[in-house]
C-alpha positions as CSV (number, residue, x, y, z in Angstrom):
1,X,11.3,8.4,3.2
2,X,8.4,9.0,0.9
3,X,7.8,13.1,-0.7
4,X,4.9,14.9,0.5
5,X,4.0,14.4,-3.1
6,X,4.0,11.0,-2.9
7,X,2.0,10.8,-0.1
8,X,-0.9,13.4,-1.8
9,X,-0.9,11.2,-5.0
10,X,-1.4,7.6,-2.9
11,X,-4.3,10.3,-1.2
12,X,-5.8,10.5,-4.2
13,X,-5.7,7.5,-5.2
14,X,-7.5,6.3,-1.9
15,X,-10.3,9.0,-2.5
16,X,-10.7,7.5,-5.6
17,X,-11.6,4.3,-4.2
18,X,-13.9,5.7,-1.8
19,X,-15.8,7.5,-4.0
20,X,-16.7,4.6,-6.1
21,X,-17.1,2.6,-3.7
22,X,-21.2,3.2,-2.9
23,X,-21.6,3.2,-6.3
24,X,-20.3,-0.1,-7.6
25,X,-21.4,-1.7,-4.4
26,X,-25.4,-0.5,-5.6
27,X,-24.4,-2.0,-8.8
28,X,-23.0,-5.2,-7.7
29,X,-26.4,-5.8,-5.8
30,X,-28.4,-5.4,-8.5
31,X,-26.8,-7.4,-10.2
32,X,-26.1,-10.2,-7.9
33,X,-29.2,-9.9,-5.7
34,X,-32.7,-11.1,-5.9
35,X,-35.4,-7.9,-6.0
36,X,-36.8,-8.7,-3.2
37,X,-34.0,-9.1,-0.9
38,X,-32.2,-5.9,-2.5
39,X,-33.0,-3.0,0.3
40,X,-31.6,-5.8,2.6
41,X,-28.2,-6.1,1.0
42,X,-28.1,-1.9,0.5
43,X,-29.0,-2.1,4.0
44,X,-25.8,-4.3,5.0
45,X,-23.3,-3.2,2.6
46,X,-24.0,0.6,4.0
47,X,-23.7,0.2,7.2
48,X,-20.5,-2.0,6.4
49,X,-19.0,1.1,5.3
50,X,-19.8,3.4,8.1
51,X,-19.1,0.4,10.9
52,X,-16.0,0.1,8.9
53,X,-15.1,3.6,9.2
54,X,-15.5,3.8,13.3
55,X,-13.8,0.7,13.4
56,X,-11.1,1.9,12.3
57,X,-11.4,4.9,13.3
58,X,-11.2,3.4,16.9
59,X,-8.2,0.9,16.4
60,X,-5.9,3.1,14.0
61,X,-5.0,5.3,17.5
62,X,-4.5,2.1,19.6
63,X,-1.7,0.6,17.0
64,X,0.2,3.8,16.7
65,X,0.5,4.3,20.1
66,X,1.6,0.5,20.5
67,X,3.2,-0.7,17.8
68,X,4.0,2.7,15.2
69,X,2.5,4.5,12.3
70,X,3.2,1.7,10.2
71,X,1.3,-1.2,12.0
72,X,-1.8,0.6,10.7
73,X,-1.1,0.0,7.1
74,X,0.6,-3.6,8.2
75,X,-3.1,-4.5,9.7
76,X,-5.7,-3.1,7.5
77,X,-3.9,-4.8,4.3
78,X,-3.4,-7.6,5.9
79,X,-7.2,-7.8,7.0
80,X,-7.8,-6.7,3.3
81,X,-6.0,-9.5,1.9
82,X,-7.7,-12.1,4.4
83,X,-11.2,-10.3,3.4
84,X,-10.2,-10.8,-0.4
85,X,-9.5,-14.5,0.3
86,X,-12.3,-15.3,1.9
87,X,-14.7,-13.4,-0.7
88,X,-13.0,-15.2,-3.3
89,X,-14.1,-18.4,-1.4
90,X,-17.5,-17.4,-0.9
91,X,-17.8,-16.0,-4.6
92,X,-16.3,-18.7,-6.5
């Protein structure tokens, strides 16, 4: 069974993530993204984030109560992984 410890560390980490997210996404369509289609793709990738967050929000509660506390980190990696394929698809 993992420490408290443990469990603040991975925390952390996730924070992390988060935190750099907005930011490397801005970059990333600046980069990547024609000027005049930019305030489109800030536009999208936002609201990504926040549609993200109610999403799963909403389903997180729904997979405890059906299938455990660990279905919800089963689920959203595995969705992460399939995400990560497909991007690598469409970015290649």
């Amino acid at each position: 069974m993992p420490s408290s410890a443990a469990l603040c560390v991975s925390r952390a980490f996730v924070g992390f993530g988060q935190a750099t997210a907005p930011s490397a996404a801005t970059d990333m369509i600046a980069r990547a993204v024609p000027p005049s289609e930019r305030a489109r793709a800030v536009t999208f990738v936002f609201s990504g984030f926040h549609v993200g967050s109610i999403l799963g929000l909403l389903t997180a509660p729904w997979l405890i109560q059906h299938y455990g506390w660990q279905s919800v980190f089963v689920t959203f990696g595995a969705l992460g992984f399939v995400w990560w394929l497909w991007f690598e698809q469409v970015g290649a």
